[in-house]
N, C-alpha and C positions, 0 to 999 in steps of 0.2 A: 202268341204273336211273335214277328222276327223281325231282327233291326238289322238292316246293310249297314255295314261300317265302313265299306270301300274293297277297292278289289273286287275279291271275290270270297270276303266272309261277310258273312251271316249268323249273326245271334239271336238266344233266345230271349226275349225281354222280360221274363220273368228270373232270371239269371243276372240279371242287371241291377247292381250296388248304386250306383254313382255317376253319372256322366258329368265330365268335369272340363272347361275350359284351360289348355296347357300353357296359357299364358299368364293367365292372371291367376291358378292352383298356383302354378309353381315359384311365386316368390314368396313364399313359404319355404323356410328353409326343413318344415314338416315333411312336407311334400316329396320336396324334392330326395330327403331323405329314405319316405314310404317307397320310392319308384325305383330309388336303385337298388334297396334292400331286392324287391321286389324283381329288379331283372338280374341278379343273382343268383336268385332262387330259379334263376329259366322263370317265372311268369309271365312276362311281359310279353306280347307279340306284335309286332308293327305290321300293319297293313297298308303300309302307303311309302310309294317311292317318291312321294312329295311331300312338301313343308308339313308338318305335323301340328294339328290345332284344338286338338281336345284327345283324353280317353277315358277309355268307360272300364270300370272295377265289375266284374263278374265271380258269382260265387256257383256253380254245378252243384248239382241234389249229391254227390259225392261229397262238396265240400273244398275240393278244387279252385283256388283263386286264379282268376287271369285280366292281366290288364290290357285290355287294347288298345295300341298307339295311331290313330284316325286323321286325316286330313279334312274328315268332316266337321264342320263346326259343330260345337255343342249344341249351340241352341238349334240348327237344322236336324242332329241325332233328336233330340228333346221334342220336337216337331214330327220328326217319324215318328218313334215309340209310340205318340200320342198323350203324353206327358203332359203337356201343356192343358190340352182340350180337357184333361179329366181334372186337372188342377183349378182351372177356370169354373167348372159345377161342385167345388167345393163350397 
């Protein structure tokens, strides 16, 4: 299955680590650490020319990490995926 993230990317959901709220991740000064290292390294890719409010950690069958920076709320990502629905018949 595939998750919009805004724009016009598209991910694989089985490629999907994490989806994370970038308000409340990041007063973690963990975090905020993880995300710079991370757009250093070129990972990170923003898909939104507005306010930023969640990203999602993706790992590729190569092993390739990529963070995407979303204007989508987490819980509406967590809502596509389907996240929720298969969490709730646990």
């Amino acid at each position: 299955m595939y998750l919009h993230l805004g724009q016009d990317t598209v991910i694989r959901t089985d490629e999907v680590i994490g989806i994370f709220d970038l308000d409340t991740a990041t007063l973690s000064k963990h975090t905020r650490n993880y995300l710079a290292c991370a757009e250093k390294a070129g990972q990170v890719i923003n898909v939104t020319n507005e306010l930023p409010k969640s990203f999602v950690v993706c790992l590729d069958s190569g092993g390739n990490r990529r963070i995407y920076i979303s204007q989508i709320s987490s819980a509406t990502l967590l809502k596509r995926a389907g996240y929720i629905h298969t969490l709730s018949n646990v």
